[in-house]
C-alpha positions in Angstrom: 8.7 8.1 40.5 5.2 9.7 40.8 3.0 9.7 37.4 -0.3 11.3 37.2 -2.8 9.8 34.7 -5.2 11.9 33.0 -7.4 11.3 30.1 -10.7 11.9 28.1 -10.9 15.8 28.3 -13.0 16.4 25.0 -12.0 19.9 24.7 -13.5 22.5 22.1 -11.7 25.6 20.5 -14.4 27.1 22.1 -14.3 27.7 26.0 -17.3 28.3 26.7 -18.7 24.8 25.2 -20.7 22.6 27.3 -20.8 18.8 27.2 -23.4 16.6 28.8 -23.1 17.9 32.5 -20.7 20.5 32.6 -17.7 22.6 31.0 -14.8 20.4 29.4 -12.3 23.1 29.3 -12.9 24.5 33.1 -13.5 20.9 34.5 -9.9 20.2 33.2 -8.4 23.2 34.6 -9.7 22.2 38.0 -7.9 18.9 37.6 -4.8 19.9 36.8 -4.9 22.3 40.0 -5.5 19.4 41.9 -3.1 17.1 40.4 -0.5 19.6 40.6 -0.8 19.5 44.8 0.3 15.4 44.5 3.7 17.1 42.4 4.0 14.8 40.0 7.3 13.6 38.0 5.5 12.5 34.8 2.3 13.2 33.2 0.7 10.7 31.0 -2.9 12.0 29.1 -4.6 8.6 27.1 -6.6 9.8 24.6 -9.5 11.7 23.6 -7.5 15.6 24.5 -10.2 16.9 21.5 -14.1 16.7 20.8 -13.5 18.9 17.9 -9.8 17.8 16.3 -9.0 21.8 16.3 -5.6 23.1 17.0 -6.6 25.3 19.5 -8.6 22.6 21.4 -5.4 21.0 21.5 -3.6 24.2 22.2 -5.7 24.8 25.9 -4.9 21.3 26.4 -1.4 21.7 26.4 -1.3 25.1 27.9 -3.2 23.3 31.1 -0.7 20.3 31.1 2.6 22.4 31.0 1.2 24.1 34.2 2.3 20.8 35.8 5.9 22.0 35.4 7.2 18.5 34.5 7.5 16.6 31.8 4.0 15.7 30.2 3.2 13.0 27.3 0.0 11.8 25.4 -1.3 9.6 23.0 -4.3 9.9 20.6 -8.0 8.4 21.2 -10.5 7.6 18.8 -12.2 11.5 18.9 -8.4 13.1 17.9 -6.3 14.0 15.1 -2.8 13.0 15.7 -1.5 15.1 12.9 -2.9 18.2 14.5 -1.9 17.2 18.0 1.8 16.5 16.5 1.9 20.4 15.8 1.1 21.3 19.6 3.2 18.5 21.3 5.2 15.7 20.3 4.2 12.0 20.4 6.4 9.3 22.1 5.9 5.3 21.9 8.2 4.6 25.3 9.0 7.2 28.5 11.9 6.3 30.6 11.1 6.0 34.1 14.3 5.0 35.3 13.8 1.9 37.1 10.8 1.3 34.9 9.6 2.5 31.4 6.6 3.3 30.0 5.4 1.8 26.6 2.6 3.7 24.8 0.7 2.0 22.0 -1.8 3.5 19.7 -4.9 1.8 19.3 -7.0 4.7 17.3 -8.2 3.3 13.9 -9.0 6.1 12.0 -12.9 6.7 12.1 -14.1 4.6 13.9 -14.6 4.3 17.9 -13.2 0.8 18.5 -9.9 0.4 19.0 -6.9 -1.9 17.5 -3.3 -2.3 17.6 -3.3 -4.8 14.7 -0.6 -7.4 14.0 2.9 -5.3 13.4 2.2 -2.8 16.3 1.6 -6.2 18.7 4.8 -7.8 17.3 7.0 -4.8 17.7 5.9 -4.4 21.3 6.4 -7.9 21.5 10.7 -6.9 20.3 10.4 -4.0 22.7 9.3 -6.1 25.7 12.7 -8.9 24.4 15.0 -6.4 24.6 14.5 -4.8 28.1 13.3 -6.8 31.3 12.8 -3.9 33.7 9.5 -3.7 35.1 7.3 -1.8 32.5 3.7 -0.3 32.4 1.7 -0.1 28.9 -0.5 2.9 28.0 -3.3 2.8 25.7 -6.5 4.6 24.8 -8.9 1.2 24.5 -8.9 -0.8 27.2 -7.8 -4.1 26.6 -10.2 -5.9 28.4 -14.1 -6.3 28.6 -15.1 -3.6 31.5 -18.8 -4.9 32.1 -20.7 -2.3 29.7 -22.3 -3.9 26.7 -22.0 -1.1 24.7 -18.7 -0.1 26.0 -17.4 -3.3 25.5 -18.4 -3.1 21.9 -16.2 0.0 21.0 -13.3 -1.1 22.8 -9.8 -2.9 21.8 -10.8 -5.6 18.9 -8.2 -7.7 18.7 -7.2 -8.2 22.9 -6.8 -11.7 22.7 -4.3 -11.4 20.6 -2.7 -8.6 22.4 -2.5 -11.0 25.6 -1.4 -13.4 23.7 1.9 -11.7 22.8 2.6 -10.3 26.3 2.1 -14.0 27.6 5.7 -14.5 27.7 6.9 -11.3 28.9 6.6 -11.4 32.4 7.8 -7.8 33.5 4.4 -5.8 32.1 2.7 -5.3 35.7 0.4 -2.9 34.8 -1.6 -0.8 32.2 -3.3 2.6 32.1 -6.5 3.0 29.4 -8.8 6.0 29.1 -11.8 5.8 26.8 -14.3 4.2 29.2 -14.7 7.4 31.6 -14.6 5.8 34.9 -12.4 4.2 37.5 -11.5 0.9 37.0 -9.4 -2.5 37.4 -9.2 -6.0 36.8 -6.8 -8.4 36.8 -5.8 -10.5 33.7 -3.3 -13.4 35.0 -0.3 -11.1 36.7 -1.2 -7.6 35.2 -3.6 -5.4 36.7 -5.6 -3.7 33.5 -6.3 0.1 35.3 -9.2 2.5 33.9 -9.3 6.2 35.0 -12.1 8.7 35.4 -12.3 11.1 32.8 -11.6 15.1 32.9 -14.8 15.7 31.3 -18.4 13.3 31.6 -18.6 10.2 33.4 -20.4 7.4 32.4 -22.1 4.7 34.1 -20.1 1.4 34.3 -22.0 -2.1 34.2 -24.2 -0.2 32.0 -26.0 -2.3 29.2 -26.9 1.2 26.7 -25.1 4.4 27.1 -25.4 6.5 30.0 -23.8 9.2 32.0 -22.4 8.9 35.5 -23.8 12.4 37.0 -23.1 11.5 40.7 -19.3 10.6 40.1 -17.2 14.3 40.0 -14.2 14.6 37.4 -10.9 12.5 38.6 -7.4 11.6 37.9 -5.0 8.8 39.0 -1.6 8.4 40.2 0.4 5.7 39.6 3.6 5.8 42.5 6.7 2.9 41.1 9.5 2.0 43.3 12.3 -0.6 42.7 9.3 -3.7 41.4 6.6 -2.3 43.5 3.2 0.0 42.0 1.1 1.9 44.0 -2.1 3.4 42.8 -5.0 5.1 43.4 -7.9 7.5 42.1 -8.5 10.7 43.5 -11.7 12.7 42.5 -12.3 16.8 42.0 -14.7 17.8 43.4 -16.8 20.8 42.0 
């Protein structure tokens, strides 16, 4: 089972907008084409599909996403609407991936850039994980870990501790996929592997202390290969 991971695309209605060093809408499109050649089984999008919240931002999105010809899922970041992306394509809390599953968790808190899951999203996952041992990944949009950026770190998932603290006795996560942070990524946290991807759209710098783009790392996606208890994964970059 293949899945492609892409996220932070920070699309406009209009196509022609620019972002910081380059086109949103056409540096997706190149992804996708890309991505398509590695023919994926599942694709997973983590967050941040809008810059604007407009339908028809979310609209190009899915029209680029459906090119895959395979089933394709996201969840919301902290720059979309989930009510408006609900009208262009559904929103799912758990994929089937035969011998695995996929769990997605929302950690958008409306208006404001940090991300939560708070205490009755963490115990329900905590029920999900009980009743199903097969080897599972978790999807989010914050990343639940510190990633070495001050001001990064600042805006990301508020209350991890306690989020590791209710997978602690669920041994079957091995992994999970976070956008928000625009960059390639992983750490370890005890057994699970905490995996950040590059974004569609700008990169930023990691190990950064203030804000700051990335303008020598391209665009870039990730795939994510599971097989009986084994993950594979890797980054690949578009280049322009």
């Amino acid at each position: 089972m293949r899945l492609i991971q892409i996220t932070d695309c920070h699309l406009h209605a209009d196509p022609d907008a620019s972002s910081r060093t380059g086109n949103p809408l056409r540096q997706l499109q190149r992804v996708v084409e890309r991505a398509r050649e590695f023919n994926p089984d599942i694709v997973l999008v983590t967050g941040d599909i809008s810059q604007d919240q407009t339908r028809d931002s979310y609209g190009r999105a899915a029209e680029a996403f459906s090119s895959f010809g395979c089933p394709w899922f996201w969840c919301s970041g902290n720059h979309d609407q989930p009510g408006v992306m609900r009208e262009v394509h559904q929103i799912l809390d758990e994929i089937d991936l035969d011998a695995w599953r996929l769990l997605i968790l929302d950690s958008r808190v409306d208006g404001q850039a940090h991300g939560e899951l708070g205490e009755s999203q963490r115990k329900m996952l905590a029920r999900r994980l009980q009743e199903d041992a097969r080897p599972t990944l978790l999807a989010l949009h914050h990343p639940p870990v510190a990633i070495g950026s001050e001001w990064m770190d600042a805006i990301g998932l508020m209350d991890r501790e306690a989020f590791w603290q209710s997978l602690a006795p669920y041994s079957q996560v091995r992994g999970i996929l976070c956008g928000h942070i625009h960059q390639a990524f992983e750490q370890s946290f005890g057994e699970v592997v905490v995996y950040g991807c590059p974004a569609t759209s700008d990169q930023f710098l990691g190990g950064s202390t203030d804000f700051a783009v990335d303008e020598a790392s391209p665009p870039g996606f990730r795939i994510v290969d599971v097989q009986d208890s084994q993950l594979t994964t890797w980054i690949e970059r578009v280049e322009f």
